[in-house]
Phi, psi and omega in degrees: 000116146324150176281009193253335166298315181308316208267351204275317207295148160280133152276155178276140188056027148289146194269148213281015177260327211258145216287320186235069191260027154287231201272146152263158180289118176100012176246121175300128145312145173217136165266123180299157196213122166085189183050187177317317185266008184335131155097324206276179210235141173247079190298112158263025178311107201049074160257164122347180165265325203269342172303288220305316194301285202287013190061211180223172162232093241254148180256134149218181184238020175268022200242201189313308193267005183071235197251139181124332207273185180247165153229140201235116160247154204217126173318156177266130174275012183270326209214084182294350190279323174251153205232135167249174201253113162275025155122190212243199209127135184285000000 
């Protein structure tokens, strides 16, 4: 991902009110590739190495189980900047 695709990207869990709900300057990124969060941008600004190695289990209500559910992304081993998504849980 380029930075200008990076400056284009939604963060996940920006709120849907807010005028400018991409990346901020000076924050680490992860892009989500697939599920429910497709497209969304994930800040992993001071996460760890052993955080980042397990991925994330993120809550929306668009994935399988609706709302309470989760969506679980995991880094690409070609391409650690992106995370795919590897299925739903309530």
């Amino acid at each position: 991902m380029d930075d200008e695709a990076l400056l284009r990207g939604r963060v996940y869990g920006a709120d849907h009110d807010d005028p400018d709900p991409g990346p901020r300057p000076g924050h680490e990124y992860r892009e989500l590739v697939g599920g429910p969060l497709d497209g969304l941008l994930l800040d992993v600004t001071g996460w760890d190495a052993e955080r980042l190695d397990h991925g994330a289990a993120l809550a929306t209500e668009l994935g399988a189980f609706g709302a309470g559910g989760r969506a679980h992304y995991g880094w690409r081993p070609t391409d650690r900047r992106r995370w795919d998504w590897q299925g739903d849980s309530p």
